[in-house]
ROTORRO-378952 format. One record per residue (C-alpha): x, y, z. Coordinates in pm, whole numbers. Each point is the difference from the previous one (the first is absolute). Example, Ala and Ser with C-alpha at 12.3 -4.5 7.8 and 13.67 -1.06 7.14 Angstrom:
2
mardo px->1230 | py->-450 | pz->780 $
mardo px->137 | py->344 | pz->-66 $
***
This chain:
281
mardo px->9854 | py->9536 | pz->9670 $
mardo px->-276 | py->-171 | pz->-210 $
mardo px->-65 | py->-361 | pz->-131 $
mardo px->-249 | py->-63 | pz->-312 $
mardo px->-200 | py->-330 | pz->-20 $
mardo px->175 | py->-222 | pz->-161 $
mardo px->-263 | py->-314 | pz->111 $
mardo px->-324 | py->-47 | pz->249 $
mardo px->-170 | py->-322 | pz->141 $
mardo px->-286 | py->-54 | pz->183 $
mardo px->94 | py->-209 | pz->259 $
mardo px->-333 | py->-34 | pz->167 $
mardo px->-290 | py->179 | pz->25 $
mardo px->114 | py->243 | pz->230 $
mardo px->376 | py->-4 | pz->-63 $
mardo px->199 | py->147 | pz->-338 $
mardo px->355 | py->-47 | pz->-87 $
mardo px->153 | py->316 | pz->-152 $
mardo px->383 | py->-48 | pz->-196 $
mardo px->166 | py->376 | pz->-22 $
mardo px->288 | py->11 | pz->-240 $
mardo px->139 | py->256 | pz->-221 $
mardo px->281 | py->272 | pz->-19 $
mardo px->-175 | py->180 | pz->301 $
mardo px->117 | py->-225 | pz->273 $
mardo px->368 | py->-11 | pz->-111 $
mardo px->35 | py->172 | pz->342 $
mardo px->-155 | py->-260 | pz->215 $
mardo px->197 | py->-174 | pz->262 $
mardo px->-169 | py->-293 | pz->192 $
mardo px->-26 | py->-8 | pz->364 $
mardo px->66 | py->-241 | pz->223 $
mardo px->-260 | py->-9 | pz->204 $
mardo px->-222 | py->-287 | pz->-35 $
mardo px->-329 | py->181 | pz->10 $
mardo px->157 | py->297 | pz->-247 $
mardo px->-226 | py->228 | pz->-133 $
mardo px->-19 | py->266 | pz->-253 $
mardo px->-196 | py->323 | pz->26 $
mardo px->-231 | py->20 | pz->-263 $
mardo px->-157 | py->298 | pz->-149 $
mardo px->-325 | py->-41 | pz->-179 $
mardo px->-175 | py->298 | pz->-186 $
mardo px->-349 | py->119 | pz->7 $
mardo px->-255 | py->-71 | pz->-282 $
mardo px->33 | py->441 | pz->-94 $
mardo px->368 | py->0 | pz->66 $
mardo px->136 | py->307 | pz->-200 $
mardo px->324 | py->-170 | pz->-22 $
mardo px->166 | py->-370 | pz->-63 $
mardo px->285 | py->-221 | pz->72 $
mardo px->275 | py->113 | pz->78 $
mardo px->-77 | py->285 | pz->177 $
mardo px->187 | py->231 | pz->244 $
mardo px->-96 | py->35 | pz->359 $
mardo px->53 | py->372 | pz->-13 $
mardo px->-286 | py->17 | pz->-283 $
mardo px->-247 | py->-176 | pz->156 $
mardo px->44 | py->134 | pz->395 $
mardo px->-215 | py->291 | pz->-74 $
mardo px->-321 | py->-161 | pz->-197 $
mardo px->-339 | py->-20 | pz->168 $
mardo px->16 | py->-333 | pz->226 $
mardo px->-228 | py->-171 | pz->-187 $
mardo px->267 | py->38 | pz->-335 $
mardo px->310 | py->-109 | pz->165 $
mardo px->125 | py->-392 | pz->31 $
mardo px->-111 | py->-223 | pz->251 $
mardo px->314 | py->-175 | pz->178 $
mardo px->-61 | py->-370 | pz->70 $
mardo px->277 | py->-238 | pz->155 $
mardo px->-25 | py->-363 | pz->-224 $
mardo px->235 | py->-249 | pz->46 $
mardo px->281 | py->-104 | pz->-173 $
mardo px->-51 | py->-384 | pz->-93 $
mardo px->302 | py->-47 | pz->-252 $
mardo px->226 | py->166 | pz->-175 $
mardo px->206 | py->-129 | pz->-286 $
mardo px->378 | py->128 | pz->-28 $
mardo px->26 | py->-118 | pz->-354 $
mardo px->-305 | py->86 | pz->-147 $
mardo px->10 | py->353 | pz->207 $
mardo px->-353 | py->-82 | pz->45 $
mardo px->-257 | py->68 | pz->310 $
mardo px->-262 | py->-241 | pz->128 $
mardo px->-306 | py->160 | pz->247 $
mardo px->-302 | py->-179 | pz->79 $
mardo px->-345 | py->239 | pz->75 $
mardo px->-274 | py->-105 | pz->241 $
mardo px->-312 | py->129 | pz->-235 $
mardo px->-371 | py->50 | pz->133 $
mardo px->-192 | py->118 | pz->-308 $
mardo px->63 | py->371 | pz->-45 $
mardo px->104 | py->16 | pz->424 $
mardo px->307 | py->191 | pz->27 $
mardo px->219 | py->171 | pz->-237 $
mardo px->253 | py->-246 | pz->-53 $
mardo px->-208 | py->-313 | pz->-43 $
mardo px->-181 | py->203 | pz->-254 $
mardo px->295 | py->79 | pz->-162 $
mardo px->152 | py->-378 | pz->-38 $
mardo px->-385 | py->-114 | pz->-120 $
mardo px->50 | py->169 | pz->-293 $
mardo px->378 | py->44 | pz->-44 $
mardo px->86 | py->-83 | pz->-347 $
mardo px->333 | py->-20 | pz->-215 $
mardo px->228 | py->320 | pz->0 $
mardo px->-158 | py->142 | pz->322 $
mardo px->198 | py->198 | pz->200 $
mardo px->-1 | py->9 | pz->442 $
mardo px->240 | py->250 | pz->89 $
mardo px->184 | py->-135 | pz->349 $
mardo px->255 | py->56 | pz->264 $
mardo px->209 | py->-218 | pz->253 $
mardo px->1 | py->-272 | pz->34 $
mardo px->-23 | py->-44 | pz->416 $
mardo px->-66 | py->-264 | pz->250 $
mardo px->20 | py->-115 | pz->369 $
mardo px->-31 | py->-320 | pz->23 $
mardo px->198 | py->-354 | pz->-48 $
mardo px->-20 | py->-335 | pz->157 $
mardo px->242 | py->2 | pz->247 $
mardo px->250 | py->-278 | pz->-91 $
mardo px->44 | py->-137 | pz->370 $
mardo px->-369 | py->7 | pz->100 $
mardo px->-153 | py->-361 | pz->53 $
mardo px->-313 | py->31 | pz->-207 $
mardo px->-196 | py->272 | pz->-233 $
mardo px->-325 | py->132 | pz->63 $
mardo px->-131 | py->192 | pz->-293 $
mardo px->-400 | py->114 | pz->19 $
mardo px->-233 | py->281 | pz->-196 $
mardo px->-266 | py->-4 | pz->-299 $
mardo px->53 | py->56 | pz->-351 $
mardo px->138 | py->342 | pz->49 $
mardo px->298 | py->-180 | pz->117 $
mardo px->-40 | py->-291 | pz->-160 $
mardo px->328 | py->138 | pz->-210 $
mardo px->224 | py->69 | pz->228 $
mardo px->-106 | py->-364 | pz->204 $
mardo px->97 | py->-151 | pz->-279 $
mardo px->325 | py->166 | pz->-72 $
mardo px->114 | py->-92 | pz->378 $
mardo px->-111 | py->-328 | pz->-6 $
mardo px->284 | py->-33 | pz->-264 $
mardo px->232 | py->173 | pz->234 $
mardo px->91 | py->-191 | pz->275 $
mardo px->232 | py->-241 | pz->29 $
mardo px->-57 | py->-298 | pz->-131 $
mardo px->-140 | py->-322 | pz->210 $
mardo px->-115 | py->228 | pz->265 $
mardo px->-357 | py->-66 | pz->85 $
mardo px->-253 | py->274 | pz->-139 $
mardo px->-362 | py->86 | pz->70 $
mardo px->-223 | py->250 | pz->-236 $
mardo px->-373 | py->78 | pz->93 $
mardo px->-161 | py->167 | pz->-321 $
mardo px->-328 | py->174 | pz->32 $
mardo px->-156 | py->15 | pz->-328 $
mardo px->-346 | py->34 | pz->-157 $
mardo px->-32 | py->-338 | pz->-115 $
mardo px->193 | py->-340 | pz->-136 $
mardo px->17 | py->181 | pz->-346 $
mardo px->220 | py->222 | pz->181 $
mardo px->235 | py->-215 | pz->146 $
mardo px->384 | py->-20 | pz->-189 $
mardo px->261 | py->-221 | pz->19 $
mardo px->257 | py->129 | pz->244 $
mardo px->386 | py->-152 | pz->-26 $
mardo px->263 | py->-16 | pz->269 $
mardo px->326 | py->-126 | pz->56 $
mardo px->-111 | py->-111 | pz->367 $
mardo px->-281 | py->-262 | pz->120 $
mardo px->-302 | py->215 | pz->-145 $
mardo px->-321 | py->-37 | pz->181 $
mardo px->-326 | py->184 | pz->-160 $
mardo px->-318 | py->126 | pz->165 $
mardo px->-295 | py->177 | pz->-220 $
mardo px->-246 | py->160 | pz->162 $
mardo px->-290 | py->65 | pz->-175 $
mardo px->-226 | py->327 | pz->60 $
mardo px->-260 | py->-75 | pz->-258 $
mardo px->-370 | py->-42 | pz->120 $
mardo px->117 | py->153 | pz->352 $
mardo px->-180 | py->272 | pz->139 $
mardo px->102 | py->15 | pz->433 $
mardo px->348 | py->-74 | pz->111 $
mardo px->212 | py->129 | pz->-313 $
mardo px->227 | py->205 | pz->177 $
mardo px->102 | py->-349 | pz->232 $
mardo px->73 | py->-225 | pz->-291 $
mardo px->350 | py->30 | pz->13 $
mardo px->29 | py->-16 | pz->357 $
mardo px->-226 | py->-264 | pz->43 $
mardo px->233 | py->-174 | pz->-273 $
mardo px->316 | py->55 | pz->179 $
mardo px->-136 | py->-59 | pz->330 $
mardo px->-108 | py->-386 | pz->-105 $
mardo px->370 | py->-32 | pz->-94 $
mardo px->231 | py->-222 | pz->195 $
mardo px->231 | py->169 | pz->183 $
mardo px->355 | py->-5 | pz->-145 $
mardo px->301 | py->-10 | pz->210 $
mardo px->307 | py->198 | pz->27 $
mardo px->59 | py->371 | pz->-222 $
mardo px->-267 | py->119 | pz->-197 $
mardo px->-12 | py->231 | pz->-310 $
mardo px->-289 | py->135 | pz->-66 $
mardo px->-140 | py->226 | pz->-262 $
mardo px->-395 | py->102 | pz->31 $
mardo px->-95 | py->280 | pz->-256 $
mardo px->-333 | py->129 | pz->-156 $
mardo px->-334 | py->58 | pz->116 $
mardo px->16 | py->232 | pz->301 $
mardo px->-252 | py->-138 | pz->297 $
mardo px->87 | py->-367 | pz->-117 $
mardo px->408 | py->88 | pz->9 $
mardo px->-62 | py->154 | pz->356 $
mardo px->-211 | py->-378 | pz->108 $
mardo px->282 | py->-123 | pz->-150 $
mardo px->231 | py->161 | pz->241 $
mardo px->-159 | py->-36 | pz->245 $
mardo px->-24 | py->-351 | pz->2 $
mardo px->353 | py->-96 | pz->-99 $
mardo px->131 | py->268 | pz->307 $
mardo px->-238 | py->-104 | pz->294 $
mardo px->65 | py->-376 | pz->-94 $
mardo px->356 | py->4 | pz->24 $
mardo px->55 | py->-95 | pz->-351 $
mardo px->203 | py->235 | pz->-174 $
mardo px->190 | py->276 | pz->229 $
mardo px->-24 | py->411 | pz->-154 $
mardo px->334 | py->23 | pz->-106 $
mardo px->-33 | py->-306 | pz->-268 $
mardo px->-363 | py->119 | pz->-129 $
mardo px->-31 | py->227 | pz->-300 $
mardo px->-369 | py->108 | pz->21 $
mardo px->-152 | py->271 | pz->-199 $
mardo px->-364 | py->118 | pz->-124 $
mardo px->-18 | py->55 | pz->-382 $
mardo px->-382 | py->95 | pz->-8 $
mardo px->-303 | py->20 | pz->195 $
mardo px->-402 | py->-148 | pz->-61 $
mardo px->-244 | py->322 | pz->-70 $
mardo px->314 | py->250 | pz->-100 $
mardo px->113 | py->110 | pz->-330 $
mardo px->407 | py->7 | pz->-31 $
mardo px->-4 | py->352 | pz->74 $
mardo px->-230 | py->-25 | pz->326 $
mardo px->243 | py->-258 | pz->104 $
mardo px->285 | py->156 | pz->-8 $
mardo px->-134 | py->334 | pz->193 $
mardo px->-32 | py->-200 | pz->280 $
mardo px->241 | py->-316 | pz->-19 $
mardo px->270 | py->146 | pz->201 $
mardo px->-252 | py->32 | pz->270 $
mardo px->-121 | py->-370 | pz->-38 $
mardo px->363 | py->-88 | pz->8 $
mardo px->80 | py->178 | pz->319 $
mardo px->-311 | py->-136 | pz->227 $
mardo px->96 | py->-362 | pz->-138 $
mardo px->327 | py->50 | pz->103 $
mardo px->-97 | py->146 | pz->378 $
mardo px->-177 | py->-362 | pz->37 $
mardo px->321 | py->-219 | pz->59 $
mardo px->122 | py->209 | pz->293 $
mardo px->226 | py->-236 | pz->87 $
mardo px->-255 | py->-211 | pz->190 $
mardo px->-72 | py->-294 | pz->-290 $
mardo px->284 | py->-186 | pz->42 $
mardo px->-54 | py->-370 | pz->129 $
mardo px->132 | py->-74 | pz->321 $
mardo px->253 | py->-248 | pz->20 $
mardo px->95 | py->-19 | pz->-409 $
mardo px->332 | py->110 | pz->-102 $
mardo px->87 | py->373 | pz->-169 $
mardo px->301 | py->-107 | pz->-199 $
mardo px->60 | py->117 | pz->-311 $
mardo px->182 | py->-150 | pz->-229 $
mardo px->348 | py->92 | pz->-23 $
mardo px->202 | py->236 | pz->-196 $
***
């Protein structure tokens, strides 16, 4: 499955909008996941080959020829128009698919599959809890239009700067928090927790969602587990990337990261005397 560029927009400086459309994606079937994505192939500058292209024919290349797989999020999809909406985090030529989406142009093809997803605001839960930096800045915003609506909801955006921030919509009582990492140098990796740690504490069932940069996701964690905010079983928490490692480097070791952050809870975070219920069904 492929789409072609059909339309791009720079969003901010660090954040492209990419519309797929086109006969290739007559097979695409939208999740329902609220943080959906699609796998996303994206070719090497000497790639002997284009798109479409069979898995088969490219398993046996060199490494270095073969297409880099990189999960982006779904942020719409149009029924009628058949048409496919992805928006790219972009550091100047920093990554293979930011590269790609700085200079995506009309008639451009990304070859795909999926899409999948884990995560959706739990209907019953009291309040939403959604936290990351631009790398997740997507899927934020597509849950913050999830939830049900009049429910109160609470995002905490890391970003480089105000030029960065974007409007985010939601059918519940929206509250916004940009954090801005520009002109730090000590004490990156505890923006976000810092961030969510200042927060009041909400009552009843949280839903949380805390995705992207690895250390900050794990402060992250950490904070909304040993503080009794949000129990395990209603956080979705996962580590897109990682400071200092290329995509590849990353992902040789992620499932290693993901297992000693995992061993922390133990069981032993949970605040004494606060309630474990779920909500129901």
């Amino acid at each position: 499955m492929f789409g072609e560029v059909v339309g791009t927009e720079q969003l901010s400086p660090h954040m492209v909008r990419i519309v797929l459309g086109g006969p290739g994606l007559a097979d695409y079937v939208p999740g329902v996941a609220a943080d959906q994505y699609v796998n996303c192939f994206f070719l090497p500058d000497d790639a002997p080959y284009g798109v479409p292209f069979e898995d088969e024919a490219v398993r046996d290349l060199p490494r270095e020829q073969r297409p880099f797989p990189r999960r982006i999020t779904v942020r719409a999809w149009d029924p009628a128009r058949r048409e496919l909406t992805i928006d790219i985090a972009v550091h100047g030529d920093v990554g293979y698919a930011g590269r790609w989406a700085s200079q995506a142009g009309a008639g451009d093809r990304l070859q795909l599959r999926g899409p999948a997803g884990s995560y959706a605001p739990h209907p019953e839960a009291d309040s939403y809890l959604f936290v990351g930096d631009e790398s997740a800045l997507p899927a934020i915003a597509a849950c913050a239009e999830a939830v049900p609506a009049g429910r109160p909801v609470v995002a905490v955006v890391e970003v480089d700067g105000a030029a960065d921030e974007l409007p985010l919509t939601s059918p519940g009582q929206l509250e916004v928090h940009w954090v801005h990492r520009a002109g730090r140098e000590d004490g990156v990796d505890d923006l976000l927790a810092d961030a969510v740690a200042a927060l009041p504490r909400p009552s009843g069932v949280v839903s949380a969602f805390v995705h992207g940069e690895a250390v900050e996701v794990r402060a992250v964690r950490r904070v909304l587990l040993r503080e009794g905010i949000v129990e395990e079983e209603h956080l979705s928490c996962s580590p897109y990337w990682r400071h200092g490692m290329d995509d590849e480097a990353w992902r040789a070791v992620k499932a290693a990261f993901v297992r000693e952050t995992a061993a922390e809870t133990a069981g032993s975070w949970h605040r004494p005397g606060r309630s474990r219920r779920g909500p129901s069904g």
